[in-house]
C-alpha positions in Angstrom: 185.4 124.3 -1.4 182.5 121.5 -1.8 184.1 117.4 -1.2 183.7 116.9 -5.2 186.2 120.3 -5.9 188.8 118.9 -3.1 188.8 115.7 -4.8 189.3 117.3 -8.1 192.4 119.2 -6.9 193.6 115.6 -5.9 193.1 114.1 -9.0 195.0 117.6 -10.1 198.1 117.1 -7.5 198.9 113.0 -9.0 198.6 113.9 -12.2 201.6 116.9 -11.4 203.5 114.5 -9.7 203.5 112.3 -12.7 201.6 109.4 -10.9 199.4 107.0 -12.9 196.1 105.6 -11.1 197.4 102.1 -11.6 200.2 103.1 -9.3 198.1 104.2 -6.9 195.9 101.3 -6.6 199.2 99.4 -6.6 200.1 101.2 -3.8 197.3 100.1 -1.6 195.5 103.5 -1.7 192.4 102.3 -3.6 191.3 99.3 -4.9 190.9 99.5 -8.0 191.6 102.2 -10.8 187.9 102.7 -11.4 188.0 103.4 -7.6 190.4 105.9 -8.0 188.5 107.6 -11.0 185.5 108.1 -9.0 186.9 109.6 -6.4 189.1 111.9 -8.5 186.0 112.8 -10.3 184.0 113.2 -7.6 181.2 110.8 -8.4 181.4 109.2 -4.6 182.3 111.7 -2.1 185.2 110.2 0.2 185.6 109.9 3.7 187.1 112.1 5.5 189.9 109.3 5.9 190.6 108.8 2.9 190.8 112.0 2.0 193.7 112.4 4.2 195.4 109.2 3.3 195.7 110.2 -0.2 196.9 113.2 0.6 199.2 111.6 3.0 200.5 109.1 0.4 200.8 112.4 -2.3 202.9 114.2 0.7 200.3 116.8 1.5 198.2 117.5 4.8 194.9 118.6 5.3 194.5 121.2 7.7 191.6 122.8 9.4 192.1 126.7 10.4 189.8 129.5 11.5 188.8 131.8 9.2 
């Protein structure tokens, strides 16, 4: 899975939880909504951090196992 793809699913896992990008950037996770598109979108590849804070804040983990 490239960065842009796990960003996607993401994007994928806030919409199913019925979350709106406003409330997300209200929540401190980004700071701004277009922020929040473009990493949804995969336009600027993420940090590793905040990769897993979003997650975090959407109740997931990212988790690194051998093949």
């Amino acid at each position: 899975m490239t960065a842009e793809e796990i960003q996607q699913a993401i994007g994928r896992l806030r919409k199913e939880q019925g979350l709106s990008k406003y409330k997300v950037m209200q929540d401190g996770i980004f700071t701004s909504c277009n922020a929040v598109t473009r990493f949804e979108t995969g336009v600027q590849t993420a940090r590793f951090k905040t990769v897993e804070r979003y997650l975090d804040y959407l109740g997931y983990k990212l988790e690194v196992v051998p093949k």
